[in-house]
ZATIGU-346482 format. One record per residue (C-alpha): residue number from 1; residue in one letter; x, y, z. Coordinates in steps of 0.2 Angstrom, whole numbers, plus 5000, padded with zeros to 4 digits. Layout:
N
<rec NUM A <X Y Z>>
...
//
This chain:
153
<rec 1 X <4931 5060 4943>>
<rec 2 X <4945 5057 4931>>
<rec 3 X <4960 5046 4940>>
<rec 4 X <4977 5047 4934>>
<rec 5 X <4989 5035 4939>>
<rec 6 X <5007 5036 4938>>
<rec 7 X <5025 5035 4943>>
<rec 8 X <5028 5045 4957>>
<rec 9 X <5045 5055 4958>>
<rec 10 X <5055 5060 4978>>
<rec 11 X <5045 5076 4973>>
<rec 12 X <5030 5070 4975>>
<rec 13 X <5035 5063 4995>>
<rec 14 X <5031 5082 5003>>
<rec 15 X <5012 5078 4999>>
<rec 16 X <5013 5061 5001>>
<rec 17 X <5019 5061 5018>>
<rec 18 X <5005 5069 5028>>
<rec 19 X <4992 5056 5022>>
<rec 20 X <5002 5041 5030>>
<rec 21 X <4992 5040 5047>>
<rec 22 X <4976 5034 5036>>
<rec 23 X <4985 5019 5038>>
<rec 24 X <4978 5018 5057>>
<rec 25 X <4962 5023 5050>>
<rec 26 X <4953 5011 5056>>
<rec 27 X <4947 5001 5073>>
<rec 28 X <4966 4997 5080>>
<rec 29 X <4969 4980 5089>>
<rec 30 X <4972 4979 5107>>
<rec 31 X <4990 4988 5116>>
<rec 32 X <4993 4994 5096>>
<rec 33 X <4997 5013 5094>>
<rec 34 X <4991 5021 5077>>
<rec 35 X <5008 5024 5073>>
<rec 36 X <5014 5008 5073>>
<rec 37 X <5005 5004 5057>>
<rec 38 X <5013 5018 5046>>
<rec 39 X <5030 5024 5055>>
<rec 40 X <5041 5010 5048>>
<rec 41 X <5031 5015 5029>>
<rec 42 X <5035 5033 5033>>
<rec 43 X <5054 5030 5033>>
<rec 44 X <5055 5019 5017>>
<rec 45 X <5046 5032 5008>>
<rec 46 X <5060 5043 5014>>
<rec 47 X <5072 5032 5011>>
<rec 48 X <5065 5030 4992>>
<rec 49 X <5067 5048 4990>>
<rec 50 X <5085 5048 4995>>
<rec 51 X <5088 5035 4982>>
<rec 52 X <5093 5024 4997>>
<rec 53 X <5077 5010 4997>>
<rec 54 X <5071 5000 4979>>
<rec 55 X <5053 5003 4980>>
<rec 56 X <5039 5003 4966>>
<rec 57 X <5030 5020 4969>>
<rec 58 X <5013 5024 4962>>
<rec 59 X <5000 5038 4964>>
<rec 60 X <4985 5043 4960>>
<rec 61 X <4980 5059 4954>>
<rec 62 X <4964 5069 4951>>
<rec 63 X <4960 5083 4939>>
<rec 64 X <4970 5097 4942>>
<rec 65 X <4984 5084 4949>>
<rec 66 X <4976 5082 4965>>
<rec 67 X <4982 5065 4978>>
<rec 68 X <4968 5054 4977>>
<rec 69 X <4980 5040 4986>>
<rec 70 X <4996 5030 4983>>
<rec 71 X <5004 5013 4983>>
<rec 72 X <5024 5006 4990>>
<rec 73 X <5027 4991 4982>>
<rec 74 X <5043 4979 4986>>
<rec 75 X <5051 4966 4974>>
<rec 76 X <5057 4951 4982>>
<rec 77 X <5054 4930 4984>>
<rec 78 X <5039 4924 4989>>
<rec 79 X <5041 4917 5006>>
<rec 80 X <5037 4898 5001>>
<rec 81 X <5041 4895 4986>>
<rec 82 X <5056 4909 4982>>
<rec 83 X <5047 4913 4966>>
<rec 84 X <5049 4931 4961>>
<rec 85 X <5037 4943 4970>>
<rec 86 X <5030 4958 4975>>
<rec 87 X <5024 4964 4990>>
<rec 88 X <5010 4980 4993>>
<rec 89 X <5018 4988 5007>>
<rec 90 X <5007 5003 5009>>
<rec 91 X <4990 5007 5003>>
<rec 92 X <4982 5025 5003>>
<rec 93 X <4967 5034 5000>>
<rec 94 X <4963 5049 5005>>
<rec 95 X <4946 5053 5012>>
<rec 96 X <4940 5062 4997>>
<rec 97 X <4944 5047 4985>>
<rec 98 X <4938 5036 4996>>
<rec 99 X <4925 5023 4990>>
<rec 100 X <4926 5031 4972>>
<rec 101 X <4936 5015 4964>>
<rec 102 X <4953 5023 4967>>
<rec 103 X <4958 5009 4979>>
<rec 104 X <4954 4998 4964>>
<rec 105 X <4965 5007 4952>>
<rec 106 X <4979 5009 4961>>
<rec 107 X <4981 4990 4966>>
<rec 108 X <4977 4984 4948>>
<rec 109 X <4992 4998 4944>>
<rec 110 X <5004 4990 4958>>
<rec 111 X <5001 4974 4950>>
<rec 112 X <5004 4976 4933>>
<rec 113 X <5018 4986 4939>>
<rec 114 X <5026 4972 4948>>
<rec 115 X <5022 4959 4934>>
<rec 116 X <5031 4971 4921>>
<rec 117 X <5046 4970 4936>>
<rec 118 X <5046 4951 4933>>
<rec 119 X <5033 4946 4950>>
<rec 120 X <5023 4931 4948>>
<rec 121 X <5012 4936 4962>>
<rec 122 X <5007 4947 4976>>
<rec 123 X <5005 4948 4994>>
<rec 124 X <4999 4961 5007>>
<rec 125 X <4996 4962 5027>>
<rec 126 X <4982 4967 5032>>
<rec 127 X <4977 4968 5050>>
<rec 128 X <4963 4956 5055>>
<rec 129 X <4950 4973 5061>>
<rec 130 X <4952 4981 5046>>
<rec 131 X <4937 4973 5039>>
<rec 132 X <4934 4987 5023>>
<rec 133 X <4952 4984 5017>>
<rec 134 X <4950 4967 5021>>
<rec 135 X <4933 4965 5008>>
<rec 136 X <4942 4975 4995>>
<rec 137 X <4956 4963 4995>>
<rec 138 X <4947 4947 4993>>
<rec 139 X <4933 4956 4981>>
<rec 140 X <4951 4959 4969>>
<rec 141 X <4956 4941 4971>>
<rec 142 X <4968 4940 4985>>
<rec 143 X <4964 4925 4999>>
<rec 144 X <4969 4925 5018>>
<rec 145 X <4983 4913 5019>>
<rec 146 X <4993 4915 5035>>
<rec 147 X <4987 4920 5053>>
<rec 148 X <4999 4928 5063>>
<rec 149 X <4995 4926 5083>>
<rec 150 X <5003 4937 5095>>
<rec 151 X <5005 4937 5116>>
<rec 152 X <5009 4952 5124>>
<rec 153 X <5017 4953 5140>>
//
């Protein structure tokens, strides 16, 4: 399979949209809806395409310009030492691409991406069941810094 990756323009948002729920693809923690991990993304991408968010958007294409998957990347400070920054806000595959490398790609894209942007490093969320995504990050070089504990009531 030949992967293209490039730049994605507010056209491309109509096929992008449809693939967000992937981003509850996976077993969800306890009292969490699948929406709650890919509504907020949803309205950035929106947003982007209105000209009215800053994000770094890349997609991956197939032949014959098919989705294979896309990345939303924010530009900002790292969160303890201010350096400049980027953050991988959204990470998607879709089931057809899936474990064919274009995970890979795209995050090695988002990454030289964000350097070109000035970023001297990158961070990402990823929640604690989501073991696949979790091994994929760590295999690429990224470490589990922070544990987040929440108390429902």
């Amino acid at each position: 399979m030949t992967v293209t990756i490039r730049t994605a323009t507010p056209a491309d948002v109509p096929a992008m949209l449809p693939h967000f729920p992937r981003l509850s693809d996976f077993e969800l923690p306890a009292k969490r809806q699948p929406h709650y991990f890919w509504q907020t993304d949803e309205k950035a991408l929106k947003k982007w395409a209105r000209g009215e968010d800053e994000l770094l958007v890349q997609l991956a294409e197939g032949d014959g310009q098919v989705l294979l998957g896309f990345t939303m990347t924010r530009m900002g400070e790292e969160f303890l030492s201010y350096e400049p920054s980027a953050h991988l806000e959204v990470l998607i595959v879709t089931p057809e691409a899936e474990g064919k490398g274009v995970a890979r790609k795209l995050i090695e894209a988002a990454e030289e991406n964000a350097q070109a942007h000035g970023a001297k490093s990158m961070s990402l969320h990823v929640i604690a069941t989501n073991v696949r995504a979790r091994g994929l990050y760590q295999h690429l070089g990224y470490y589990e810094e922070i544990i987040r504990n929440i108390k429902h009531f």
